[in-house]
N, C-alpha and C positions, 0 to 999 in steps of 0.2 A: 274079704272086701273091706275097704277103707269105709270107713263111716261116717269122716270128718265132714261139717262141721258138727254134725254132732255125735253122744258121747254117752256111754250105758253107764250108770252107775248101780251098786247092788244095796245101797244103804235101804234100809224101812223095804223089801223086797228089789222089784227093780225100777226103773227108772231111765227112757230114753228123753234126752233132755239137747236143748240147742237156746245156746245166750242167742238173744234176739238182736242184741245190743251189738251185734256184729254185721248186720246188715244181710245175711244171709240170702239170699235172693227178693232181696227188695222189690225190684224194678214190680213184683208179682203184686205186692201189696200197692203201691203207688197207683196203678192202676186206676184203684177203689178209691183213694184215698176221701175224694169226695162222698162215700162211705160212712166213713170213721175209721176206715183198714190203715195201720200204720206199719205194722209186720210187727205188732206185737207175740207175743207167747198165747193171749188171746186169739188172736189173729192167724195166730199157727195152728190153734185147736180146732179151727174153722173149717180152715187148709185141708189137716190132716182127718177130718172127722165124716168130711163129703169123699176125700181120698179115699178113704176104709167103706164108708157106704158103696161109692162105686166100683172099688179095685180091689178090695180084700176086705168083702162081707163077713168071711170065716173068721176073722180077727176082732169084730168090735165087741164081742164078750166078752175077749177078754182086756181091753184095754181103758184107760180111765185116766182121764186128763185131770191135774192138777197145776195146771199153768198158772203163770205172774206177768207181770206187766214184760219184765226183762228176760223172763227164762219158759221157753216152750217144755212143756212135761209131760209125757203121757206112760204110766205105771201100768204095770202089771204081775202077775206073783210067774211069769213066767218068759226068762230070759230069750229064748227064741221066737216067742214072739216079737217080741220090739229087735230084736234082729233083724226078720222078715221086715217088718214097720221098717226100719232106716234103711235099709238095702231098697226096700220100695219105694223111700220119700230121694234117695240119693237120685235112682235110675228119672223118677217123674223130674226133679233138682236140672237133668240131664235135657229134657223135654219144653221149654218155658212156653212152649205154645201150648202143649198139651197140661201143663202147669197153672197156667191161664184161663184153659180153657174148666178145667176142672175147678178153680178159685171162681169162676165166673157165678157160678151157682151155691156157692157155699153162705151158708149165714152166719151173722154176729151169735155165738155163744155164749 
């Protein structure tokens, strides 16, 4: 499965990672905007962090956000994890109501 936009790297263990600065399903963060949600890499940990609470509990032990303003990051010492993670963020990516509805409840990180 395609994984684009974003992209595993193996550097310092592993690392599934998305430049934010590409606009990536914006229209999700705008929403909020009146927030502070810009769709930053912050803003992505937020995202992805209520994501894993409600859609793959089994997964937040093992995974650990290191995001930046510009680049979403979420690490782990074990590559199928963040496998699973971007195949689950593509299919939600696929969903923006169900995308939406899942950002609705998520907090600043």
């Amino acid at each position: 499965m395609d994984i684009s936009p974003f992209f595993i790297t193996d550097e310092y263990g592993y690392s599934l990672c998305l430049d934010t600065g590409e606009g990536f399903c914006r229209e999700i963060f705008a929403a909020r905007e009146h927030e502070g949600f810009e769709g930053s890499g912050y803003d992505w940990d937020a995202l992805v962090a209520q994501y894993l609470n409600e859609c793959m509990p089994y997964l937040i032990q093992y995974v650990i956000f290191d995001s930046e303003a510009g680049m979403f990051c979420a690490m782990s010492e074990d590559r199928e994890v963040l496998e699973d993670l971007a195949k689950g963020l593509i299919e939600l990516s696929q969903d923006k109501d169900r995308m939406a509805d899942i950002f609705s409840r998520a907090e600043h990180i």
